[in-house]
C-alpha positions as CSV (number, residue, x, y, z in Angstrom):
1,X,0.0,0.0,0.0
2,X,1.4,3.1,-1.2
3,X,1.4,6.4,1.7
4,X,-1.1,8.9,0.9
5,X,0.1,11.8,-1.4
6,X,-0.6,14.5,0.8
7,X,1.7,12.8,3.6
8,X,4.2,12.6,0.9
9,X,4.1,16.3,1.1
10,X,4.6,16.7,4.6
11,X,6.9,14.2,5.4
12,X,9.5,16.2,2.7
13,X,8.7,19.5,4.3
14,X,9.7,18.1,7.8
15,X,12.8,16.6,6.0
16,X,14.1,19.9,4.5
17,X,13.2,20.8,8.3
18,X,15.7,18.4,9.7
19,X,13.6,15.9,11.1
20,X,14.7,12.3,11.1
21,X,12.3,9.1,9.5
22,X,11.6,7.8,12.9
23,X,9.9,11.7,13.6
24,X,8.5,12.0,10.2
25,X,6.9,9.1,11.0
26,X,5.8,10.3,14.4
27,X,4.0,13.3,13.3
28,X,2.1,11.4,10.2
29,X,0.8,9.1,12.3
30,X,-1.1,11.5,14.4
31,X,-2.2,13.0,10.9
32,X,-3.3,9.6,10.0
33,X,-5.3,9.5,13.3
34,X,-6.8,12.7,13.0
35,X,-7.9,13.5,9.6
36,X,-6.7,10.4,7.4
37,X,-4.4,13.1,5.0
38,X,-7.4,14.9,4.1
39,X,-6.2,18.5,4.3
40,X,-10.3,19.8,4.1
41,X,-12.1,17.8,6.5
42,X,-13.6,19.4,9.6
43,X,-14.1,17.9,12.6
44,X,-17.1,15.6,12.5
45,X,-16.1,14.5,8.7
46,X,-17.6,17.1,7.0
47,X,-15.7,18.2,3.8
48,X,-15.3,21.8,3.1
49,X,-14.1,25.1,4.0
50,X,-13.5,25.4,7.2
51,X,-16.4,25.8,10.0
52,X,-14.4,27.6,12.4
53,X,-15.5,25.3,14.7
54,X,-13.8,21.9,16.0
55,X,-10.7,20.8,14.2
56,X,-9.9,21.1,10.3
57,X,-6.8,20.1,8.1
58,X,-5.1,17.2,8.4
59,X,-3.5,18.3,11.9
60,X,-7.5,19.6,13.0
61,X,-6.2,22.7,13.8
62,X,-8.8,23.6,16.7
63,X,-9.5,27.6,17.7
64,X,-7.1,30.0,17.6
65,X,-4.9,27.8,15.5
66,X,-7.2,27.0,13.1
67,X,-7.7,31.3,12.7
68,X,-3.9,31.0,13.0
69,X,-4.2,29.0,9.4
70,X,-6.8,30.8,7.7
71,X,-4.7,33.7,8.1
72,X,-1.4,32.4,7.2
73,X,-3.3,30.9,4.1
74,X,-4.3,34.5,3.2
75,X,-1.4,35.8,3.5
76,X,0.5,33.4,1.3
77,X,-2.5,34.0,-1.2
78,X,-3.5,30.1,-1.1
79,X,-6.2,28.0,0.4
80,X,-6.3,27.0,3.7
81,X,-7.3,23.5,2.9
82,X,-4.0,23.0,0.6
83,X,-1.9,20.4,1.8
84,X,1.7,22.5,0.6
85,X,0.1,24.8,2.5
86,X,-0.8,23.2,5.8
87,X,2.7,21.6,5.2
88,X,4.0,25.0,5.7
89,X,1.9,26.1,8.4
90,X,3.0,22.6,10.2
91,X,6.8,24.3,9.6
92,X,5.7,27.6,10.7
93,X,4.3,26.6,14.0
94,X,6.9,24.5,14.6
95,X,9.7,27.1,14.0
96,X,7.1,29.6,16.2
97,X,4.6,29.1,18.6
98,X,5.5,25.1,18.7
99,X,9.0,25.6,19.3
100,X,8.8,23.5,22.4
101,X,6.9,20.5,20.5
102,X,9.6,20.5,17.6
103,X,12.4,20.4,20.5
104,X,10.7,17.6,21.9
105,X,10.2,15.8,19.2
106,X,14.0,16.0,17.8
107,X,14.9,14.2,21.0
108,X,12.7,11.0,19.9
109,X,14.5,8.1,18.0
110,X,12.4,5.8,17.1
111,X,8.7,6.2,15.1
112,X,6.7,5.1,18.3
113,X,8.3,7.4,20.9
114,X,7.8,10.4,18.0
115,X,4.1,9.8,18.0
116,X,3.8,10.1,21.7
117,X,5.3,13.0,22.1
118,X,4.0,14.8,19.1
119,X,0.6,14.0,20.8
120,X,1.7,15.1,24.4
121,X,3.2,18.2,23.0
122,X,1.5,19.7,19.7
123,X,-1.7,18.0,18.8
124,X,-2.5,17.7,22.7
125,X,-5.6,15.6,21.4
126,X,-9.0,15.4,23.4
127,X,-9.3,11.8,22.6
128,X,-5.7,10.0,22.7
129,X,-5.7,7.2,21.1
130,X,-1.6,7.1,21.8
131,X,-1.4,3.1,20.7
132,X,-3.7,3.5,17.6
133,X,-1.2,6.4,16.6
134,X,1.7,5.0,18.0
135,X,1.3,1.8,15.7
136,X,0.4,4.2,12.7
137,X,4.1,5.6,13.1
138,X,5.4,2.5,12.8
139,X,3.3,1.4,9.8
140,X,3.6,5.1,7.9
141,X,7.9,4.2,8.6
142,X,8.2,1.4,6.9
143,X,6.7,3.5,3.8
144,X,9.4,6.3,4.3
145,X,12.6,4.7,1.7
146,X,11.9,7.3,-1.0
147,X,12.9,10.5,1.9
148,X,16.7,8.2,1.2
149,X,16.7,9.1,-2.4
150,X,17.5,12.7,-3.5
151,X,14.7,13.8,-5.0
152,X,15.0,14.0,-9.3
153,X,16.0,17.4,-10.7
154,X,15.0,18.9,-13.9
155,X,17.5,19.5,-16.3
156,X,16.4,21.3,-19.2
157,X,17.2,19.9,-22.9
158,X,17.3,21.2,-26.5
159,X,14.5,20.0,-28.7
160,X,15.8,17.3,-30.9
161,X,14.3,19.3,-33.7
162,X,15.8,22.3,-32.6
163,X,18.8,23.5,-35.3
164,X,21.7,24.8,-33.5
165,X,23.6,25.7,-36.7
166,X,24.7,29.4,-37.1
167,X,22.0,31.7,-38.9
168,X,24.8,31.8,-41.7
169,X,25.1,28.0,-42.1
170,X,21.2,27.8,-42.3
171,X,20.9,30.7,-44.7
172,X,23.7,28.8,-46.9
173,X,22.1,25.8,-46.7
174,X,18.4,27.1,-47.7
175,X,20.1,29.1,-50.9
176,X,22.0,26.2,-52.0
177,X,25.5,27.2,-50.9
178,X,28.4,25.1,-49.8
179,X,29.1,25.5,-45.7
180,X,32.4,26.6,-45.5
181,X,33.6,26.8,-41.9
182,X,36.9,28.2,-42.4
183,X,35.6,31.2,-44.2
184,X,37.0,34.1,-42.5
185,X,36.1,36.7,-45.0
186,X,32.3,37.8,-43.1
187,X,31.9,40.7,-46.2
188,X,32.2,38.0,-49.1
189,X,30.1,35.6,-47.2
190,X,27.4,38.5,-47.1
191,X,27.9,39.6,-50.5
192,X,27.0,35.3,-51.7
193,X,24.7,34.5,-49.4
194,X,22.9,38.4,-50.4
195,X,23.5,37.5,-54.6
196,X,21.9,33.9,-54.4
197,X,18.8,35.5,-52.1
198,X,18.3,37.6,-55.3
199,X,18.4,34.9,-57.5
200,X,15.8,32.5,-55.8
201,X,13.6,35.8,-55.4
202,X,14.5,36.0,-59.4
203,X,13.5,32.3,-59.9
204,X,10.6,32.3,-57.7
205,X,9.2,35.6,-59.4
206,X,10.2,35.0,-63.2
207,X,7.9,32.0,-64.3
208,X,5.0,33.7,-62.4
209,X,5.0,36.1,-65.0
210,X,5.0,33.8,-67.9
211,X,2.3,34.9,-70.1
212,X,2.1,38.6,-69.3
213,X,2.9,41.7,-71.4
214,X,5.4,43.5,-69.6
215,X,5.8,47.4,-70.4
216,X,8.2,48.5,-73.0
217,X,10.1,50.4,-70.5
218,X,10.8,47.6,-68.5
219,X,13.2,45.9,-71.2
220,X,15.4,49.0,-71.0
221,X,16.3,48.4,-66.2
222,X,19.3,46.0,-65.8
223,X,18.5,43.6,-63.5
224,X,19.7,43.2,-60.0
């Protein structure tokens, strides 16, 4: 059973945080416990915006918290019920108002003792539940290998169809000259490539006027 995307999200956000698997795991198995990763349920299960009453978000932010996230949502321009969001906010507390939970839980070591004192200390739940979450930890844990990999970076590459020649090469190309690469002379390569542009023009413009009467006058210009 894969984890749950939106603990995916968290449990990277606690790792650029500099929290260990064994407290990652700690803190998603309250989440588990409390909202099942589902970043827009209120307390009671319904599915929404939040009521302002009871808990919402996947940590049930309760009260003045739960203002605490609405606001922090506004001011990052973004929904209160996004996970990235409550992710942040998760960060934010813990770096803040929290402190004392996040110093308590970077003395934990393994995923069981995380969970209990993530509860004790931050979620500070109404209804326990400590081995239910405690046995959450250790199941969410075992689901943790990918925070071992570095995560994949974008590199960005040229279209295959992409032509990375010089403009002069293409121009050459198109008006049926020969490349020459160790041309140095940049006035006589203008001067071809601008006397066979003229011709094609010539030969493209020529036949089109088979069949007309040109003016007299015309016979006496010189062409190009």
């Amino acid at each position: 059973m894969s984890l749950n995307p939106n603990a995916v999200i968290v449990a990277r956000r606690l790792q650029k945080f500099g929290h260990t698997k064994g407290q990652i795991a700690g803190v998603l198995g309250n989440f588990q416990l409390e909202s099942g990763f589902n970043p827009r349920v209120n307390e009671g299960g319904t599915v929404g915006a939040p009521l302002g009453e009871g808990g919402f978000g996947m940590g049930q932010w309760t009260g003045a918290r739960q203002k605490s996230l609405i606001n922090f949502a506004k001011q990052k321009k973004m929904d209160p019920g996004d996970p990235n969001l409550q992710a942040e906010f998760l960060v934010y507390e813990l770096s803040g108002p929290e402190k004392r939970a996040a110093e308590s839980l970077r003395g934990a070591v393994s995923p069981e003792e995380s969970a209990r004192r993530f509860l004790v200390d931050y979620e500070r739940a109404g209804v326990p539940k400590a081995k239910q979450r405690q046995e959450a930890a250790r199941q969410i844990y075992g689901q943790l290998g990918f925070l071992d990999q570095p995560q994949p970076t974008i590199t960005a590459v040229a279209s295959p169809n992409t032509d990375q020649r010089p403009v002069t090469d293409i121009l050459s190309s198109t008006l049926g000259l020969q490349s020459k690469p160790d041309f140095d002379d940049k006035k006589t390569l203008a001067d071809n490539l601008k006397d066979s542009f003229k011709k094609s023009i010539m030969e493209q413009i020529i036949p089109s006027l088979s069949g007309f009467q040109l003016p007299n006058f015309l016979g006496t210009l010189t062409p190009f």
